[in-house]
TIRO-2110 file (N, C-alpha, C; in Angstrom, 1 decimal):
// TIRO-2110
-16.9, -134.9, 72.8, N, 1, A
-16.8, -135.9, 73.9, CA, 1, A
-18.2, -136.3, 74.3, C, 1, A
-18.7, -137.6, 74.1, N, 2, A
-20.1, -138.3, 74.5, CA, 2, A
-20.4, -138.1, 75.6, C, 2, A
-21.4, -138.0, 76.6, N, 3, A
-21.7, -138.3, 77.8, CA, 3, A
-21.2, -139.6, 78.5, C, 3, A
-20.7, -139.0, 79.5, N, 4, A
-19.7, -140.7, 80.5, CA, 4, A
-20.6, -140.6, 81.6, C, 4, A
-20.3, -142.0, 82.0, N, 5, A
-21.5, -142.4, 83.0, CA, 5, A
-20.5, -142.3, 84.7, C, 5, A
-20.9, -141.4, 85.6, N, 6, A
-20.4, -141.4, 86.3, CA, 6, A
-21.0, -142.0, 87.6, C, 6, A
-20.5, -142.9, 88.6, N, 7, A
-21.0, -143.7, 89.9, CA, 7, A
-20.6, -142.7, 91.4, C, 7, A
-21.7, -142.2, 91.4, N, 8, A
-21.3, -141.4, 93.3, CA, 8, A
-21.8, -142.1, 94.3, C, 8, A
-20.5, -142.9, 94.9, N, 9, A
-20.8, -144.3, 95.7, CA, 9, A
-20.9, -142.6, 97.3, C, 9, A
-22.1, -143.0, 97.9, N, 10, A
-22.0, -141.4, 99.0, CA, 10, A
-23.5, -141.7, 99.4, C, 10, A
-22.7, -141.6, 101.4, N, 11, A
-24.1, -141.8, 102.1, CA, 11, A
-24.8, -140.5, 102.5, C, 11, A
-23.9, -139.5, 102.1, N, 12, A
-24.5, -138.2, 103.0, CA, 12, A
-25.3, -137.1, 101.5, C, 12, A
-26.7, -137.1, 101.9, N, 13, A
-27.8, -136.6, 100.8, CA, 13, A
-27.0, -135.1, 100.2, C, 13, A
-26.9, -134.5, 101.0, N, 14, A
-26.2, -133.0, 100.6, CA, 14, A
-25.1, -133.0, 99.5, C, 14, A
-24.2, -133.9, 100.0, N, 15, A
-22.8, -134.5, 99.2, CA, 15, A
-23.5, -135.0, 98.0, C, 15, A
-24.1, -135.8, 97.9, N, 16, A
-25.0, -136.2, 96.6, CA, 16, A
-25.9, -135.8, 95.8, C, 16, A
-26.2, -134.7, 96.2, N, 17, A
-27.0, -133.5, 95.5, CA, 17, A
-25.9, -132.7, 94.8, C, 17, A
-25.0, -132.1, 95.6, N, 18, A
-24.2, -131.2, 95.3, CA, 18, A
-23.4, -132.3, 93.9, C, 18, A
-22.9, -133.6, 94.1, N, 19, A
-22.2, -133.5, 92.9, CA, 19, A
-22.9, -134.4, 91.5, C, 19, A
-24.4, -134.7, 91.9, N, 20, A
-25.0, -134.7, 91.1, CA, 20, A
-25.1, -133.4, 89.9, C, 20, A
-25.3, -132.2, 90.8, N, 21, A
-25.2, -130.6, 89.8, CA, 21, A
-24.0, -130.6, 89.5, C, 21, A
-23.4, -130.8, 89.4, N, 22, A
-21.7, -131.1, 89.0, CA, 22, A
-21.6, -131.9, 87.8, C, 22, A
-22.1, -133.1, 88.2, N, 23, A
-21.9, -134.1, 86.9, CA, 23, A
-23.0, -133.9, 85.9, C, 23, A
-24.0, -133.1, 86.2, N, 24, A
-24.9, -132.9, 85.3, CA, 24, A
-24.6, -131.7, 84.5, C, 24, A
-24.0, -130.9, 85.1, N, 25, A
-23.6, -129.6, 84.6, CA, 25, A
-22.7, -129.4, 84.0, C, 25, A
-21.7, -130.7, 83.8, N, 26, A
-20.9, -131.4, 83.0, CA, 26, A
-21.5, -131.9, 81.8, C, 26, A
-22.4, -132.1, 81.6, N, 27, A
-22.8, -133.3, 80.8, CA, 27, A
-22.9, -134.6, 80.4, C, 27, A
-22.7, -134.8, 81.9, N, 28, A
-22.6, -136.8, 81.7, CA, 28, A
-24.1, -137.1, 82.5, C, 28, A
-23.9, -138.6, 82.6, N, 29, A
-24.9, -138.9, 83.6, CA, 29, A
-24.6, -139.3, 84.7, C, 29, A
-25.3, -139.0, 85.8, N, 30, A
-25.0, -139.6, 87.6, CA, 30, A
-25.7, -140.6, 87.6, C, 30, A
-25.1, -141.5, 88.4, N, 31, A
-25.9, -142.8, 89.1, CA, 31, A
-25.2, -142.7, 90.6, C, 31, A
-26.3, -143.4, 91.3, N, 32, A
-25.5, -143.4, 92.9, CA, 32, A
-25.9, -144.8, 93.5, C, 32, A
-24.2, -145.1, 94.3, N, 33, A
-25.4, -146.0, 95.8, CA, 33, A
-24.9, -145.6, 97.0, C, 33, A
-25.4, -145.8, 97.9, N, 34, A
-25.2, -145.3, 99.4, CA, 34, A
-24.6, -146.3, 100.2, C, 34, A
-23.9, -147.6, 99.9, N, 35, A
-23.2, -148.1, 100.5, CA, 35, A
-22.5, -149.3, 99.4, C, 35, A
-21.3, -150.1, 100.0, N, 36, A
-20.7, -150.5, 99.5, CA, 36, A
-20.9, -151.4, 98.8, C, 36, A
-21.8, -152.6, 99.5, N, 37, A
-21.7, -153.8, 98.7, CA, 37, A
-23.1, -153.3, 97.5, C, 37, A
-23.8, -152.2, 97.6, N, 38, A
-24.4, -152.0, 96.1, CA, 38, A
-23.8, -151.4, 95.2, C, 38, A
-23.3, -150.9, 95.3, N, 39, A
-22.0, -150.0, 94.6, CA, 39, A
-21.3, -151.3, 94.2, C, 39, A
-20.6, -151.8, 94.4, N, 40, A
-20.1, -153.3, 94.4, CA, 40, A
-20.8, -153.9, 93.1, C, 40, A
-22.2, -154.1, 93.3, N, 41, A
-22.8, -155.0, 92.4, CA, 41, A
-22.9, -154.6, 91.3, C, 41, A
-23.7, -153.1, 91.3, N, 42, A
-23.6, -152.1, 90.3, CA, 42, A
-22.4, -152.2, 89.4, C, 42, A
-21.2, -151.9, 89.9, N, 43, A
-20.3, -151.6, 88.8, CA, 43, A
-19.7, -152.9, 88.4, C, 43, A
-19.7, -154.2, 89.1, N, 44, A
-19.6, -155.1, 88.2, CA, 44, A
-20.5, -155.6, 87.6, C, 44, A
-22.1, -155.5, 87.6, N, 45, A
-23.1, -155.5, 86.6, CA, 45, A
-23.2, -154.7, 85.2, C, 45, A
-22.8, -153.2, 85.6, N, 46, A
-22.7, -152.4, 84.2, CA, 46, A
-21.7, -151.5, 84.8, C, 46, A
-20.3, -151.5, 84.8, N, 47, A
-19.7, -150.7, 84.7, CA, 47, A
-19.3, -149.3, 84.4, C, 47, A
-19.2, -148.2, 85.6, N, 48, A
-19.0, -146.7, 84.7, CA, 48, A
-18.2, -146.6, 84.9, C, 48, A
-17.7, -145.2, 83.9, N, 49, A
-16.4, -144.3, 83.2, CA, 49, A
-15.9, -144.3, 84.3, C, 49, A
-16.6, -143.5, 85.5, N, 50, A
-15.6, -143.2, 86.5, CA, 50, A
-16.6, -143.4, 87.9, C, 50, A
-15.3, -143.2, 88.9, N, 51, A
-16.1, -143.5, 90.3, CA, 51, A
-15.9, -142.4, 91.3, C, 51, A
-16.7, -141.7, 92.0, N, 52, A
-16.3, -140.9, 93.2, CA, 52, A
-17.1, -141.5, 94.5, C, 52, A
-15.9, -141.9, 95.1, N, 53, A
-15.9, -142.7, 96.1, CA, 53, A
-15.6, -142.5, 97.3, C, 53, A
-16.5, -141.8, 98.5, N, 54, A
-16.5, -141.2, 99.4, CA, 54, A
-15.9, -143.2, 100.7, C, 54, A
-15.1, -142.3, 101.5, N, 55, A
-14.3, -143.4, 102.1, CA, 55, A
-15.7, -143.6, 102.9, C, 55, A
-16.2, -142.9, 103.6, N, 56, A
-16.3, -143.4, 104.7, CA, 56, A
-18.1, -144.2, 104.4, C, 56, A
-18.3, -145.0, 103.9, N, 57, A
-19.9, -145.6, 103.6, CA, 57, A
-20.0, -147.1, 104.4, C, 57, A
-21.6, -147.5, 104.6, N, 58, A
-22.3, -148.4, 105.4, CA, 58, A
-21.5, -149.5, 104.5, C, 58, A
-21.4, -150.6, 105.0, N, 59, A
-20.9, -151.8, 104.3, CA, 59, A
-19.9, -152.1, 103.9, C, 59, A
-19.5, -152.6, 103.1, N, 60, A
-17.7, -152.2, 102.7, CA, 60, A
-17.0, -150.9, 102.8, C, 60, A
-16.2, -150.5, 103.7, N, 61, A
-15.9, -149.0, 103.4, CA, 61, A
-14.8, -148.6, 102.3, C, 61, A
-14.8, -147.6, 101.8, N, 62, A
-14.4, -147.0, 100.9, CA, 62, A
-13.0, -147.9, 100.3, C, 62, A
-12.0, -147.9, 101.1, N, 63, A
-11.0, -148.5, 101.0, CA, 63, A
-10.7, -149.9, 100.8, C, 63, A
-12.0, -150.7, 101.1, N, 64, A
-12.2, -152.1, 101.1, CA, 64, A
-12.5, -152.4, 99.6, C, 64, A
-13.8, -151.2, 99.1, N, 65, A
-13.9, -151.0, 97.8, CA, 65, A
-13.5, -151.1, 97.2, C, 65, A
-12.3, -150.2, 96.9, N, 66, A
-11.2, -149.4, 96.0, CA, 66, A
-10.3, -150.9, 95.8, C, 66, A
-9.9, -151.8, 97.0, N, 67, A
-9.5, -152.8, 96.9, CA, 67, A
-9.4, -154.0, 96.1, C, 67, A
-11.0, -154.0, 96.2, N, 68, A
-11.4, -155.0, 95.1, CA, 68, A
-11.8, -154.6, 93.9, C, 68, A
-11.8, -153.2, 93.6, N, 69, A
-12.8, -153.0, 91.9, CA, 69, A
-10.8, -153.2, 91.4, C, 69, A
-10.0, -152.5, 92.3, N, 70, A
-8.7, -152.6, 91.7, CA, 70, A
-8.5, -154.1, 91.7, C, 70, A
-8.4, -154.5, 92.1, N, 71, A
-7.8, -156.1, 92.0, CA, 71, A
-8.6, -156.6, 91.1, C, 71, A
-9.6, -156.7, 90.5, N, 72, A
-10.3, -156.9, 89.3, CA, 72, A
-10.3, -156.2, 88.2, C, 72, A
-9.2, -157.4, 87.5, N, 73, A
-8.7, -157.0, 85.8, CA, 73, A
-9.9, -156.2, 85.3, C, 73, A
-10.9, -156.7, 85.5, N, 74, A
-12.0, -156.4, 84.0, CA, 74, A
-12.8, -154.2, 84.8, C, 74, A
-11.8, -154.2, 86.0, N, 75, A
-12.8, -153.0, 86.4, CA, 75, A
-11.5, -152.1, 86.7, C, 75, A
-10.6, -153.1, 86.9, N, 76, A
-9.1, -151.6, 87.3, CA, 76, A
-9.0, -150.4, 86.9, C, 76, A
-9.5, -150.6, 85.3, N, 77, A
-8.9, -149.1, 84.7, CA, 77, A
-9.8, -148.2, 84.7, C, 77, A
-11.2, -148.2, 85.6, N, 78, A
-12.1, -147.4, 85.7, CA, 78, A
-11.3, -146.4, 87.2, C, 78, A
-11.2, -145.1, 86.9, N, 79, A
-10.8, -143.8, 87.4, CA, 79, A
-11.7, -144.1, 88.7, C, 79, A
-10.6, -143.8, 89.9, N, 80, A
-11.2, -144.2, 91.0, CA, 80, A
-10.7, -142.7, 91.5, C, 80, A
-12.4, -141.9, 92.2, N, 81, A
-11.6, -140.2, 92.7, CA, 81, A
-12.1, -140.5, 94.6, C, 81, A
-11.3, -140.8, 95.4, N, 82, A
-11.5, -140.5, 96.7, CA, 82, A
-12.8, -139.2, 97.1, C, 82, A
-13.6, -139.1, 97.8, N, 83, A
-13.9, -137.9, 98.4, CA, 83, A
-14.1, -138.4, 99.8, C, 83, A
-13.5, -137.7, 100.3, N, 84, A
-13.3, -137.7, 101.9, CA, 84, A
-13.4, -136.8, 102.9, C, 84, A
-14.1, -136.8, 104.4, N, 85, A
-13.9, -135.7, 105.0, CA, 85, A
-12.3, -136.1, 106.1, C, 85, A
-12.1, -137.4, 105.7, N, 86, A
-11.1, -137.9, 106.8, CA, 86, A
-9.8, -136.6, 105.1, C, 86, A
-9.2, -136.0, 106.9, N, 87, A
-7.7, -135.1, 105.8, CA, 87, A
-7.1, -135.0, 106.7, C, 87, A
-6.6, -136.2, 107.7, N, 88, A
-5.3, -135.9, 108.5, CA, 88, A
-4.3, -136.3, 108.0, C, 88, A
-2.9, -136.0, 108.6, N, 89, A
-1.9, -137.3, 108.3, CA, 89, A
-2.3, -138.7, 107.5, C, 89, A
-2.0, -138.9, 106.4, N, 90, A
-1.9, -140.2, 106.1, CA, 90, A
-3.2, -140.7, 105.4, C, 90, A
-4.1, -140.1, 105.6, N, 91, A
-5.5, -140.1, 105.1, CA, 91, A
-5.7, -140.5, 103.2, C, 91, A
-4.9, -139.5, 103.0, N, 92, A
-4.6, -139.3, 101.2, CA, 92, A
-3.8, -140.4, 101.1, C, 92, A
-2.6, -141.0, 101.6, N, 93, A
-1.7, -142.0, 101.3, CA, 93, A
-2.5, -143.3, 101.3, C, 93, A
-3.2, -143.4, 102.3, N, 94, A
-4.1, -144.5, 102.2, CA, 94, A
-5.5, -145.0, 101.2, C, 94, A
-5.7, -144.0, 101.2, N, 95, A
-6.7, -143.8, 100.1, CA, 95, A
-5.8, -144.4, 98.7, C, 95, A
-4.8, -143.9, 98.0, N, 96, A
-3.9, -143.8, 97.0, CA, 96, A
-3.4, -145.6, 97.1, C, 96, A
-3.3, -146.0, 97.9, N, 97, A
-2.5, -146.9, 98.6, CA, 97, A
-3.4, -148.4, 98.0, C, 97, A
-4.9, -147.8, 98.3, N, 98, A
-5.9, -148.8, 98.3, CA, 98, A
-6.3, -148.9, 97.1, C, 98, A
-5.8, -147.6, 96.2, N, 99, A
-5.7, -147.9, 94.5, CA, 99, A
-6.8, -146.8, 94.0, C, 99, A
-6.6, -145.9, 94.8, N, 100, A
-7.6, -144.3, 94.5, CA, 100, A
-6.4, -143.7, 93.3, C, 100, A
-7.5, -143.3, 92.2, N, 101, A
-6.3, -142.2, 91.6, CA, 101, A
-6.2, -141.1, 92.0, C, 101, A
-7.2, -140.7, 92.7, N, 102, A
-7.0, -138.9, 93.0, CA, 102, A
-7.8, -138.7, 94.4, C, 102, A
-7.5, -138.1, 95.1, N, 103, A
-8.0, -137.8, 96.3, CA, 103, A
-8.8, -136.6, 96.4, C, 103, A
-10.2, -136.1, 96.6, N, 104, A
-10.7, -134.7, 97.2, CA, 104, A
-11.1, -134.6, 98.2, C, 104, A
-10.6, -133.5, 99.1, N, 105, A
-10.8, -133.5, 99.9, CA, 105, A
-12.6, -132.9, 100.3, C, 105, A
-13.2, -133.0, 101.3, N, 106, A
-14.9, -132.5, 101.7, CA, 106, A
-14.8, -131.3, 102.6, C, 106, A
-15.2, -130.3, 102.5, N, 107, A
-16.2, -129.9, 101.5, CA, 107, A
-15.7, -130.0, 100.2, C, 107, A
-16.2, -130.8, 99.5, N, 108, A
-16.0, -130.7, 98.0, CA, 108, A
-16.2, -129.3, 97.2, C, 108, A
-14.7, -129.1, 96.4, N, 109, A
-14.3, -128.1, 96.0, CA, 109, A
-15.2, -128.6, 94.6, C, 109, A
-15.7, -127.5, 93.9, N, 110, A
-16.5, -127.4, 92.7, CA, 110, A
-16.0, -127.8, 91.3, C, 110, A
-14.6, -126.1, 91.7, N, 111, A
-13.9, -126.1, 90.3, CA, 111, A
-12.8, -127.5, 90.3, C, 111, A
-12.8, -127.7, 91.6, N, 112, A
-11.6, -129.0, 91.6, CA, 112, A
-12.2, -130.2, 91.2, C, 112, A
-13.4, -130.6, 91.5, N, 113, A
-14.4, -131.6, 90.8, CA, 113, A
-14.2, -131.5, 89.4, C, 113, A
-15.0, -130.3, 88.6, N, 114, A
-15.0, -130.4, 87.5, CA, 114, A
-13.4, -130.4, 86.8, C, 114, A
-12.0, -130.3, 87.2, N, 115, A
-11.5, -130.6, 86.5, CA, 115, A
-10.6, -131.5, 86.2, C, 115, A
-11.1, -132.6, 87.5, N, 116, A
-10.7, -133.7, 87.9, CA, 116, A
-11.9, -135.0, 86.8, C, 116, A
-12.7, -134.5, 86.8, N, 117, A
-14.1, -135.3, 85.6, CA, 117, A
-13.2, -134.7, 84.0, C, 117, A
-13.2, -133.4, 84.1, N, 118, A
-12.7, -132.9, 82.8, CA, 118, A
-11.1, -133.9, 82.3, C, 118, A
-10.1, -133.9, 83.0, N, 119, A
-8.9, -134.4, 83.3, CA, 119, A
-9.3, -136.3, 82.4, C, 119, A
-10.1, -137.0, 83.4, N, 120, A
-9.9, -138.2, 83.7, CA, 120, A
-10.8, -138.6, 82.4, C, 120, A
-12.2, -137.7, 81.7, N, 121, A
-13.0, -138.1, 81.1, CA, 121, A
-12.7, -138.0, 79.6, C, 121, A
-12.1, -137.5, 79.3, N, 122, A
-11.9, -136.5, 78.1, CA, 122, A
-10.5, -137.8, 76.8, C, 122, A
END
């Protein structure tokens, strides 16, 4: 399996550290942006494998996101993974709703990361 290029759209530094060691520990490469509409440009400039896409960011939020890379034939089929600290009622459906394929919930679980990358990349 080659190295996949993974996008951690995520405003909070800790969150972005932590799954940087994750995707590197993997073996792919990380890229990041910290809010929406660069994340936006980014992946329809050079598109990656997959996206972990924290709802709650500056500028388009998460779900406004998910909206449009989905509604756009040429980016739909890139793996779209929720990370969120929103986990009430209805939280996960919405996310799913807006065209997330998988939802994690924050604190981001490790082994659930990696086999959610392992799952969608492979």
């Amino acid at each position: 399996m080659g190295r996949k290029r993974i996008l951690c759209i995520e405003d909070n530094e800790s969150n972005m550290r932590l799954v940087s060691r994750i995707v590197e520990g993997e073996k792919h490469d990380f890229t990041a942006a910290t809010d929406g509409v660069t994340a936006l440009a980014m992946v329809r400039r050079d598109p990656p494998d997959l996206i972990l896409l924290d709802i709650n960011i500056p500028g388009l939020n998460g779900l406004e996101l998910a909206r449009l890379l989905k509604g756009d034939a040429t980016l739909a089929s890139i793996p779209l993974i929720a990370t969120t600290a929103n986990v009430l009622l209805g939280d996960r459906e919405r996310c799913l709703e807006a065209g997330c394929d998988e939802y994690l919930a924050k604190p981001l679980d490790v082994r659930e990361l990696q086999s959610i990358l392992r799952t969608y990349l492979t």
